[in-house]
N, C-alpha and C positions, 0 to 999 in steps of 0.2 A: 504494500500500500504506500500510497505515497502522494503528496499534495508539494506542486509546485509553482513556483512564483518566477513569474519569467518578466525581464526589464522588457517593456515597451521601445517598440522603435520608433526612432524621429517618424516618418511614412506612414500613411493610412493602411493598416494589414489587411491581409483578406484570409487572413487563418483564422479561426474561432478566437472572442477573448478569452471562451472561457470552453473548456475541454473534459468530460467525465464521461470515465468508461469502467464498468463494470465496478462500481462504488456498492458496497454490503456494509450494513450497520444494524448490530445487533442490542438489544438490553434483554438479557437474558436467552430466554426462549422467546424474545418477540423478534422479529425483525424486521425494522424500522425503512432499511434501503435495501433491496434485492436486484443486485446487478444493474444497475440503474446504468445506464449511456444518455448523455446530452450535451450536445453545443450551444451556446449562445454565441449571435453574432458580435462583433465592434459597433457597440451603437444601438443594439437592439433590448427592446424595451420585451421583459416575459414577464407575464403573473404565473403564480402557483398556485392552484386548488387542492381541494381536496379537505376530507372529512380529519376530524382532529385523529391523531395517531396516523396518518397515514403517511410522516415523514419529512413534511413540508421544510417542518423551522430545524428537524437535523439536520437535511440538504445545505443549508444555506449557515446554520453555524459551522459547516465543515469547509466550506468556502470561504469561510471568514476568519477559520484557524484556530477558533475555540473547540473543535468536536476533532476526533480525528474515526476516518472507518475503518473494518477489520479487513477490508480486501478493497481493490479497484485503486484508481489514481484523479486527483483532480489538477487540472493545470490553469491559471488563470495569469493572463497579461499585463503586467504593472500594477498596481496596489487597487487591493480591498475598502470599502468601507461599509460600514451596519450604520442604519437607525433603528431602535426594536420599539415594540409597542412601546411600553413605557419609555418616557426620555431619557431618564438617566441620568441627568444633572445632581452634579457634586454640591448640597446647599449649603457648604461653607467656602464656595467661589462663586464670585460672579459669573454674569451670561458669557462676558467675553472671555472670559478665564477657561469656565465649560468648553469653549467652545475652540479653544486652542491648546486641548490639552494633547494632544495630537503633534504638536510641533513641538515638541521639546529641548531638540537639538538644533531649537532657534535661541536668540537672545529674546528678553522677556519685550522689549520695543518691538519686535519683528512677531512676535506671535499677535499682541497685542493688534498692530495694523490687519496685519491677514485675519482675524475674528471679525475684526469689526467690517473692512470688507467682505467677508461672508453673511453677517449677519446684515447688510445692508440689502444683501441679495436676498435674501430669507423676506422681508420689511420688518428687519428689529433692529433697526440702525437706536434709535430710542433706548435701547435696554442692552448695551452695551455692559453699562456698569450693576445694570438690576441685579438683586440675590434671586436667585430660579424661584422661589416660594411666592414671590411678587408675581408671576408670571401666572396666565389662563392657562389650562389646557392644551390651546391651541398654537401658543405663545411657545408653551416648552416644547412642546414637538418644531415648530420650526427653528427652535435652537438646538433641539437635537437631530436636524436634518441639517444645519451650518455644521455641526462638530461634525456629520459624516463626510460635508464637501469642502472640507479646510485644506486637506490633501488631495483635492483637484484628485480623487481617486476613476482609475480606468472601470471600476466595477462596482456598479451602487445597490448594495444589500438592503430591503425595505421587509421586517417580518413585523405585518401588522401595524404599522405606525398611525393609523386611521381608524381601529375598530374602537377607540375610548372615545371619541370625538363627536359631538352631535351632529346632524347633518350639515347645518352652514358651514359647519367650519371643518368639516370633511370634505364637503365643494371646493372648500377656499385651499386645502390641501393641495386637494389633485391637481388646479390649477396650478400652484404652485409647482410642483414636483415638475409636471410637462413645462414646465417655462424654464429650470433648473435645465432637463435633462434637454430638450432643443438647445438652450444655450453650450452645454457643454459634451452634453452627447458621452456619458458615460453608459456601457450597458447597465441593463438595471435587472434586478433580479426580486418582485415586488411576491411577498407570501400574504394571500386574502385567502377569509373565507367569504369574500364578497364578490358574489359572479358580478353581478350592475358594475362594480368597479374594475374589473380585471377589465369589463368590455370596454370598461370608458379611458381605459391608457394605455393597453397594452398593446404591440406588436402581436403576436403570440401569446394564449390562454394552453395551459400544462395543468393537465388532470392526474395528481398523485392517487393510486389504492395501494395500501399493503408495501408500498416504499416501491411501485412500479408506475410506469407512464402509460395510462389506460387509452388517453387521447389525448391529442393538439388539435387546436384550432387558430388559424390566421386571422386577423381582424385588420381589414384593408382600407377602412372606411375612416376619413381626414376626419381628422379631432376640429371643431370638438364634438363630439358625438353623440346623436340623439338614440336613447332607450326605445325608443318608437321606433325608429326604421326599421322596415320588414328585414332586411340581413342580421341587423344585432337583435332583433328581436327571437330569430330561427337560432341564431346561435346559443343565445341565454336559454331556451328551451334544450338543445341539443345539449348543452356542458351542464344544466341542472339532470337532463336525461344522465350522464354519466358520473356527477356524484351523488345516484340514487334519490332526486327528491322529482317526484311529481306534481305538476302545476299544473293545475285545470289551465285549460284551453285561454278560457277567456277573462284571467288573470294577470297574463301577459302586457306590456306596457304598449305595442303594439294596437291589441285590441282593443286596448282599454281609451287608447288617443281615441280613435274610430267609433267608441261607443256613440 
């Protein structure tokens, strides 16, 4: 087994950022990943589905170098970053502090600047000096979405950073995140258990069962995306069809425009 980190080249690649073949991850007698194989492209945006236990958020701590598997190899292109559900913020540092803890082997001026320039990208140019406890909900998550992009990282890890969030400010996320990821074009590797949302960002929807890939589906249609279109609405039927949840007909956001 074996997880490697490979320096990005100056040049746009066309090899995968991100490379997994035959990845196995066991806790006991369950097991979590079975041989699992998948690429993500340079740039491309995947959500991950699937039913709890079936692997999602191992997948992706093992990409991020906190988990490691018993067999298979993962290979990904220049540096890692995670936002996780919860923020994470340290509350005896400030926002900008949180949010440069990442740069260490900068001098404390130079982290400082690169924070707050991140945090401006975020819109928390404001709460620079804030203690995290001052902060909403919505607030700390997009300081823990600057601490992910402080290192301009190649591969942006998202497990669940939306499911604590009421709905405006789950909008105002996604928004967010696509204006992040256009500007900077880090692949993104997003774990929901929210089909509405996997359809409304993602490149590619990946159906985990049992720590295997049951189905893909491509989502071609330019953001931003209406839940009503007859394609994303065939889809969200189709990817609830494969992690097991049936939905009357005429429950669909489709039908429901057309009522």
């Amino acid at each position: 087994m074996a997880r490697r980190l490979i320096e990005a080249p100056p040049q746009a690649v066309t090899s995968p950022a991100v490379r997994i073949r035959g990845l196995r991850r066991t806790f006991g007698s369950n097991v979590v990943l079975d041989d699992l194989d998948l690429d993500i492209a340079p740039g491309e945006f995947v959500a991950l589905l699937g039913r709890s236990g079936s692997g999602k958020s191992t997948l992706l701590r093992i990409l991020a170098g906190l988990d490691l598997p018993q067999a298979g190899s993962t290979e990904v292109v220049g540096a890692a970053s995670v936002a996780f559900q919860e923020p994470r913020l340290l509350p005896w540092r400030r926002v900008a502090d949180n949010v440069g803890l990442g740069l260490r082997r900068r001098s404390r001026a130079d982290r400082r600047a690169r924070a707050a320039e991140v945090l401006g990208e975020v819109g928390l140019t404001d709460k620079t000096d804030a203690w995290p406890v001052t902060l909403s909900g919505g607030q700390a998550q997009r300081a823990s979405l600057a601490r992910a992009l402080v290192n301009d990282p190649e591969l942006l890890l998202l497990d669940e950073p939306f499911s604590a969030l009421d709905a405006l400010t789950r909008i105002e996320m996604h928004a967010l995140v696509l204006k992040v990821w256009n500007e900077h074009r880090p692949s993104v590797l997003l774990v929901t258990h929210d089909v509405d949302e996997a359809l409304r960002l993602a490149d590619r929807v990946i159906v985990l069962s049992a720590g295997r890939i049951v189905h893909e589906s491509r989502v071609t249609n330019p953001r931003p995306r209406a839940l009503h279109d007859e394609a994303i609405a065939h889809r969200r039927i189709e990817l609830l069809g494969h992690l097991g949840v049936a939905e009357p007909e005429s429950s669909h956001p489709a039908q429901k425009e057309s009522a």
